[in-house]
C-alpha positions as CSV (number, residue, x, y, z in Angstrom):
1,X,-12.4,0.2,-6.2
2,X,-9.8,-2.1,-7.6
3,X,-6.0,-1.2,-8.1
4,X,-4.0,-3.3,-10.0
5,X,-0.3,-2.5,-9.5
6,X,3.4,-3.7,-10.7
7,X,5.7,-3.2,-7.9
8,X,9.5,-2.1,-8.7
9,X,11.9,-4.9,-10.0
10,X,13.9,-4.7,-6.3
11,X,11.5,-6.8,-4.7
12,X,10.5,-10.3,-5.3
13,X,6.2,-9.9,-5.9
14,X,5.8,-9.2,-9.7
15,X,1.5,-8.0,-9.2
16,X,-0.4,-6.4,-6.5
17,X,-4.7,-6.3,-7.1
18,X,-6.1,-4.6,-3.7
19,X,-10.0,-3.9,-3.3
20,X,-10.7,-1.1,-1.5
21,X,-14.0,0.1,0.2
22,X,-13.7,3.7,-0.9
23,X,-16.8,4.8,1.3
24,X,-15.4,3.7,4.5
25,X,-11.6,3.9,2.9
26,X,-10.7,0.4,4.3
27,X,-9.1,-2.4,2.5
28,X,-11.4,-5.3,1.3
29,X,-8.4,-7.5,0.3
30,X,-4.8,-7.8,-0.7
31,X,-3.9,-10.5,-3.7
32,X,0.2,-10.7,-4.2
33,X,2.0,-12.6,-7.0
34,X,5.6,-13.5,-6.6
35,X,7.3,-12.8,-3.6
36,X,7.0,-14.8,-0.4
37,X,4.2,-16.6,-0.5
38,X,3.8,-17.2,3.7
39,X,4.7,-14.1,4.3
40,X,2.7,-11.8,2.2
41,X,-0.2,-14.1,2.9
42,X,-0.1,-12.6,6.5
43,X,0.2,-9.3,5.4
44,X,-2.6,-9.6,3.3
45,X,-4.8,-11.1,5.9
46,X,-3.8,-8.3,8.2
47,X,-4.4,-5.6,5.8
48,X,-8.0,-6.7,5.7
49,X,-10.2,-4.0,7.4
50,X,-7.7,-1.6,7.7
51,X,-7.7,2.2,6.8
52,X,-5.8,2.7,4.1
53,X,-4.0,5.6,5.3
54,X,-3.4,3.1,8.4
55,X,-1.8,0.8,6.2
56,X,0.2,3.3,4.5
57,X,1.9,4.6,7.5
58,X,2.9,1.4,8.9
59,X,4.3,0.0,5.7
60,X,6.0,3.0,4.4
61,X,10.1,3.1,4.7
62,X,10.1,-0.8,5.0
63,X,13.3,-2.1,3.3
64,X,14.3,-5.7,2.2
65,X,18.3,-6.5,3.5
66,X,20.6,-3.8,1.5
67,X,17.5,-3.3,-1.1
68,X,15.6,0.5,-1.4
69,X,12.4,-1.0,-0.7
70,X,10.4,-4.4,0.1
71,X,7.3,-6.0,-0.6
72,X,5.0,-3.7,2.4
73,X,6.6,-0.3,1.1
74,X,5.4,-1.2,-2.8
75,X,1.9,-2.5,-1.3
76,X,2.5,1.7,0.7
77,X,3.6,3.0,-2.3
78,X,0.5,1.7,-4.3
79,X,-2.0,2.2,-2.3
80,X,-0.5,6.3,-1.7
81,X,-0.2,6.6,-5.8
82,X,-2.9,4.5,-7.2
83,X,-5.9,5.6,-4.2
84,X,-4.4,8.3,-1.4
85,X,-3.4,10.7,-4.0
86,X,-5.9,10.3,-6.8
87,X,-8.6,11.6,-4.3
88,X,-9.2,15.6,-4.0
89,X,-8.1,17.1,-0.7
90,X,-6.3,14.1,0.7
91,X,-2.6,15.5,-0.5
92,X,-3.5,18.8,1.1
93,X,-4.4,17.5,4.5
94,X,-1.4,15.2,4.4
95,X,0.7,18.3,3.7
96,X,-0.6,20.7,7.0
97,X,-0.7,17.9,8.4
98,X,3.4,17.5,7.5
99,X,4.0,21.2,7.9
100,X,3.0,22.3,5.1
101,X,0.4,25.2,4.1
């Protein structure tokens, strides 16, 4: 699978594409433009075999200096909208898993 993603306008990277493996729910690969360059490189390259639920919890909540969010919380934030909760019974385990039902 293949998500293409626009992150918000508080952070520097303008397009995310990440391939995901969704049989084994890994990501494949991470392609950022905008933003810094070095830096995203490495998060990429570490991103690369993770879980994506992994991935999600360590990114989440990141922030940039006095900004709402940062480059890792939108690469979070798109792989939770665009994969995590487009697939059936991943929001309700998150939510017992939270407290919830």
């Amino acid at each position: 699978m293949k998500i293409q993603f626009t992150p918000s306008n508080f952070v520097c990277s303008t397009h995310y594409t990440i391939e995901i493996d969704e049989k084994e729910d890994t990501i494949l690969s991470l392609q950022v433009e905008g933003g810094c360059h070095g830096n995203l490189q490495g998060i990429s390259r570490l991103l690369a075999g993770m879980k994506v639920s992994e991935a999600v919890a360590k990114l989440e909540g990141i922030r940039c200096g006095n900004k709402p969010t940062s480059c890792p919380d939108q690469i979070a934030r798109a792989l939770k909208e665009e994969y995590l909760d487009r697939r059936p019974g991943e929001v309700q385990c998150a939510e017992r898993a939270a407290g919830g039902e």
